[in-house]
N, C-alpha and C positions, 0 to 999 in steps of 0.2 A: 158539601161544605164541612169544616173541618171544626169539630164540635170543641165551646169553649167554656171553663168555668170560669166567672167572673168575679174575685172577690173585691168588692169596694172598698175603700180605703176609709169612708167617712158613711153614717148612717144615710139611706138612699133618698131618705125623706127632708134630710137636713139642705142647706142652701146649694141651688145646683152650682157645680163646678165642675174641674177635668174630669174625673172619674164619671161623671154622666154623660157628658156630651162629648168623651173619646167612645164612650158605650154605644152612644145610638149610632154614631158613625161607622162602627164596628161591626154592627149586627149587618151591614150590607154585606160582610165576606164570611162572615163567621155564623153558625149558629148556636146564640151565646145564651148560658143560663146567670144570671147575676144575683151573687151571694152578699146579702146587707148585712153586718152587724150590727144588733140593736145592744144599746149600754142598759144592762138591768140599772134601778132604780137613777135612770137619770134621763129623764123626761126631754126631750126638744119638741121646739114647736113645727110642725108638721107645715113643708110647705105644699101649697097648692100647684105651685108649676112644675113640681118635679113627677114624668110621669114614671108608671109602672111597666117594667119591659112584661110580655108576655110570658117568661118561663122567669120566673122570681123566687127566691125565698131567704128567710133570715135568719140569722143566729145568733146566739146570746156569749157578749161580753162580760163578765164577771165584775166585782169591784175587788181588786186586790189579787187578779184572776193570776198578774205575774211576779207575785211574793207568795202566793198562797199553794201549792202542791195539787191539794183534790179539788181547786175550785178551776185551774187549769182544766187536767183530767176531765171534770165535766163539762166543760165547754168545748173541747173537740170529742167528746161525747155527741154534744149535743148538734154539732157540725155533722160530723158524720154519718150520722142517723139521718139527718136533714139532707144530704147533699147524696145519699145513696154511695153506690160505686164510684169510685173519683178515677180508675182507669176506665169507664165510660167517657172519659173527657178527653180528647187529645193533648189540648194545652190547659192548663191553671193562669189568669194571671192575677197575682198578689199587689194588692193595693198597698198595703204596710207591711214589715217585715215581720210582724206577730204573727200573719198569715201563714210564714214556715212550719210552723206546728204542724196544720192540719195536711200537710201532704205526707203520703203514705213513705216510707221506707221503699218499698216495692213498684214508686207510680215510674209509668216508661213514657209517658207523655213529656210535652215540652214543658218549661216554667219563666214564666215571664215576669218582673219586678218591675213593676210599676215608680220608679223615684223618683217622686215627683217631691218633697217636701224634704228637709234635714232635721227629720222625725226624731233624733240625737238628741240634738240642742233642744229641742221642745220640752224636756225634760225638766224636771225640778227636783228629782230627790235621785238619790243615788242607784237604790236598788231597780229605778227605773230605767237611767242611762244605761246602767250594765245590763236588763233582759234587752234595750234596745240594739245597742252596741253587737251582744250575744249573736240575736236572732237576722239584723242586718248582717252578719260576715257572715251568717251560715246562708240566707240567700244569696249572698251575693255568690257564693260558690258553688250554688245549686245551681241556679239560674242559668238558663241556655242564652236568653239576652235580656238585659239590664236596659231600660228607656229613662233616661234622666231627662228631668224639665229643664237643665240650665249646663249651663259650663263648670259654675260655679258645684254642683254636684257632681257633675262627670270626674272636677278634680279629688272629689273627697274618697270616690271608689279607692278601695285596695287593689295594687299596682297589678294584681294576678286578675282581678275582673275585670281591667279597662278591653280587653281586647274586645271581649262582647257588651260593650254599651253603644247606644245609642243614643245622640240627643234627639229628644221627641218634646219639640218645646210646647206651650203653651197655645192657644187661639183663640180666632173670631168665630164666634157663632155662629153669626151669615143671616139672621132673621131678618135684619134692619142696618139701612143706610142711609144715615139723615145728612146730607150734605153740610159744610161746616159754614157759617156764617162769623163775621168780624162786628164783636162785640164793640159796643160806645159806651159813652161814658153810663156810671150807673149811680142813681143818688143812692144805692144801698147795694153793698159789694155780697152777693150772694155765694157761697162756696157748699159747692152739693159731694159729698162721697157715698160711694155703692157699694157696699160688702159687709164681709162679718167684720164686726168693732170688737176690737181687744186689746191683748197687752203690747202689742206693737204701734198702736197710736202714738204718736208723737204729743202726746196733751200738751206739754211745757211750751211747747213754739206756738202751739192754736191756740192758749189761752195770754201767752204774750202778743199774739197780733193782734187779738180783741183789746186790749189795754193801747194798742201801738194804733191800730185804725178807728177810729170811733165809729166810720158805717160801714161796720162789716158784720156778714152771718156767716155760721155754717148750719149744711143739713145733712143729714145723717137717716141714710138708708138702708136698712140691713137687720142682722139679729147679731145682740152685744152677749157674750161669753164672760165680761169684766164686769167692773164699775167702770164709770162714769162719769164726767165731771157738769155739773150744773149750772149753767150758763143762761141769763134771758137771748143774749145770744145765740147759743148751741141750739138746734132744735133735733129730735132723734122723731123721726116718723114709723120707725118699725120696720117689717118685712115686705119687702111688694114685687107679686108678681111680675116676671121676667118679663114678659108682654107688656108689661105697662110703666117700664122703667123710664122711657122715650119721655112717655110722656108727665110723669113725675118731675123728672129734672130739668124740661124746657126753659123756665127760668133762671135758670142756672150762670151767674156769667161765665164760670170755669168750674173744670171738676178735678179734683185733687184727692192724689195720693200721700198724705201724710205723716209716713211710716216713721220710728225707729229702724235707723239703720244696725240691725247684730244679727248674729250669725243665721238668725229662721230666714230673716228678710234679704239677707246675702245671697242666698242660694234661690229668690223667685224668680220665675218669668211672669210678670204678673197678667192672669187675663186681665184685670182692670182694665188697663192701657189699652188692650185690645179694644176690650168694648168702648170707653171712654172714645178715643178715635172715632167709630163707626158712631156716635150720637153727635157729629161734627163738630162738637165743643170743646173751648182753650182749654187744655190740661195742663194741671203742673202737676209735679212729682218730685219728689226726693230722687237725689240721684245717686246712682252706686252702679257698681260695671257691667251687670244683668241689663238693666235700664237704658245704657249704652246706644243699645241701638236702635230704640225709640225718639233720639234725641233731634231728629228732625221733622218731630212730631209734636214733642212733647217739651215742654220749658221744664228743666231742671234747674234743683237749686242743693247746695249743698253744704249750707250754714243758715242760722236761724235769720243772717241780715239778707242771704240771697234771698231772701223766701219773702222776708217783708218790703223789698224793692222790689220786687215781680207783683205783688197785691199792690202795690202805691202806684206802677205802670198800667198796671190792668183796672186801677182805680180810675186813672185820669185816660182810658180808653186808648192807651199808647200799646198797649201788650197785644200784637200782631198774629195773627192766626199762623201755626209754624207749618200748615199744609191747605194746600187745593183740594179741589175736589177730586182730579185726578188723581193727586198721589196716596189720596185716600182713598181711594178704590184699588190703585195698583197694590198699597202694601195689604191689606186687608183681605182682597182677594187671593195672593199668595200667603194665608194664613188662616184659614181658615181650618177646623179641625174635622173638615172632608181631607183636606191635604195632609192634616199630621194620621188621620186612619191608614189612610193610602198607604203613604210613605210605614206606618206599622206592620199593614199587611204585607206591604213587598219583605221587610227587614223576617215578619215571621214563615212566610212562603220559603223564601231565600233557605232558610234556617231549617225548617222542618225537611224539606228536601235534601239538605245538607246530612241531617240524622240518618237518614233512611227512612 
C-alpha cells in the first residue's frame, strides 16, 4: 500500500465531516497517518463520535501564525518535528491550502488538495484573504490533483489547474436508512436542523416565520461558533452523537436547511441533504445551483414567501414526500463516500502511475 500523510482540514476532534469519513474510507487502499491541527488557545468541545485513526498526531496552529513571521516558523517547526521525514510518505493530502507550508521544497511524492470549501471568502480581514489567496495558488500549482466538492469550486480554479481537478463531491454515510414516511397534519409544526450553527443561518426568515406561523418550533442540533437568537420557540439541544441523531430527530415533521445564500454556501455540496434523505424525512432547503440536483428529493425554496407557503403546506399535511423508498435507496447508495474513496483511489492510482 502506498503510504499517505493526511492533513485534516478542521481539528479531528471537532464535528465529524468530509475530512473524517473520506479518511476512514481511505485507509482500505492507503496506509494513512492523519495529521490534526490543534488552534492553541482556542478551546472546542471534543466530540465523542469522532474516532482516533490508529497512526495519529497533531500540530499546533498559532494565533496570528499568518501576519506574524516567527510564529509561522514555529509551527512548521513544530510540524516537522512531529510528522518526521515527509519523503517517508508517497502522497500528502492538504485539507486547507495553509497546509502548503509544511511540504518540503525537495518532497518527490504526489500532493493532493483537498477543496472542498471557498476557504477565500471565509475570510474577514484582509491580510487574511491575501495569506489565503497566496497559499491556495501556490497549491494549486503544486498539486498533482485537485478534488473539489462542487462545480461551483472547480469553476473558481485558476484556468492552469483545471486540467487536474476532480470533482469528489460530498456523501452518505451509509450507517442508517430509515425509510421515509408522509407526514399529517401536526398541531405543532416542528423543524429540526443538524450541523454546525453560524454565520450562514438565515435568522431573518426563521424568526419572520415564527411571527408569520403561530405553531411552529425550530430545533437546533449541533455546536454554534456565533451568536444566537433567543426564541421560546428556538430550542438549541447542543451536540449529539452521530449514532443517535436518528433518533433525536424522529419527531421532527421536516428537516431544514436554512442557509444564507453568499459566496461560503455557493460553492457546498451539502452532506446535510445527504443525511437528511437517508433519516426518510420531508426536507426543505434553500435553493441555489449546487442544490440542484437534490431537487427531486428535496423542496426548495428561494424567497422568504416560498419558504412560508412550503411551512403552511406542510402545516395543513398537503407537503408530499418528494421520494420513495426506492429512490432513496437508489440515490444514496450511489453516494455514498465508499464510492467518492473509490472513485479517489482510481483518480490517485491513475496519477501516481502516470509519474513514474
Amino acid at each position: 500500500m502506498l503510504k499517505m500523510l493526511y492533513l485534516c482540514a478542521i481539528e479531528w476532534e471537532w464535528i465529524a465531516q468530509r475530512p473524517h469519513f473520506l479518511e476512514m474510507e481511505l485507509e482500505k487502499h492507503f496506509e494513512i497517518t492523519v495529521a490534526s491541527p490543534v488552534h492553541v488557545l482556542k478551546k472546542i468541545k471534543k466530540q465523542r463520535n469522532t474516532r482516533v485513526p490508529d497512526s495519529f498526531f497533531t500540530f499546533n496552529l498559532y494565533p496570528y501564525q499568518e501576519r506574524v513571521g516567527f510564529l509561522a516558523a514555529q509551527s512548521k517547526r513544530v510540524f516537522r518535528k512531529r510528522a518526521g521525514d515527509i519523503n517517508a510518505y508517497d502522497i500528502l493530502w492538504l485539507g486547507s491550502p495553509l497546509f502548503i507550508k509544511y511540504v518540503p521544497e525537495d518532497y518527490k511524492g504526489m500532493v493532493i488538495y483537498d477543496y472542498m470549501d471557498d476557504t477565500i471568502s471565509m475570510q474577514t480581514s484582509e491580510v487574511l484573504i491575501k495569506a489565503y489567496t497566496d497559499q491556495h495558488n501556490r497549491l494549486c500549482e503544486r498539486a498533482d490533483i485537485i478534488f473539489a466538492s462542487s462545480n461551483y469550486l472547480m469553476n473558481l480554479l485558476p484556468e492552469g489547474a483545471k486540467s487536474k481537478a476532480r470533482l469528489l463531491r460530498n456523501a452518505f454515510r451509509g450507517e442508517q436508512l430509515i425509510p421515509p414516511a408522509q407526514s399529517g397534519v401536526s398541531e405543532t409544526i416542528r423543524l429540526g436542523y443538524v450541523g454546525t450553527i453560524s454565520s450562514w443561518m438565515d435568522w431573518k426568515t426563521i424568526l419572520q416565520s415564527l411571527e408569520n406561523i403561530p405553531n411552529l418550533e425550530y430545533h437546533f442540533w449541533g455546536p454554534s461558533d456565533g451568536e444566537t437568537p433567543q426564541n421560546e420557540k428556538i430550542f438549541y439541544h447542543g451536540v449529539v452523537e452521530h449514532s443517535k441523531i436518528a433518533d433525536e430527530i424522529k419527531d421532527m415533521d421536516a428537516l431544514l436547511m436554512p442557509f444564507v445564500v453568499n459566496d461560503i454556501i455557493k460553492a457546498v455540496d451539502p452532506v446535510k441533504l445527504y443525511e437528511y434523505i437517508s433519516y426518510g424525512k420531508t426536507v426543505i432547503s434553500v435553493g441555489y445551483d449546487e442544490v440542484q440536483r437534490f431537487a427531486d428529493f428535496v423542496w426548495l425554496y428561494y424567497s422568504s414567501e416560498e419558504y412560508m407557503n412550503i411551512l403552511k403546506l406542510l402545516g395543513e399535511g398537503k407537503l408530499e414526500s418528494k421520494y420513495d423508498e426506492a429512490s432513496q435507496k437508489e440515490f444514496l447508495e450511489n453516494n455514498t463516500w465508499r464510492h467518492r474513496a473509490e472513485q479517489a483511489h482510481e483518480d490517485i492510482a491513475n496519477t501516481y502511475e502516470l509519474r513514474g
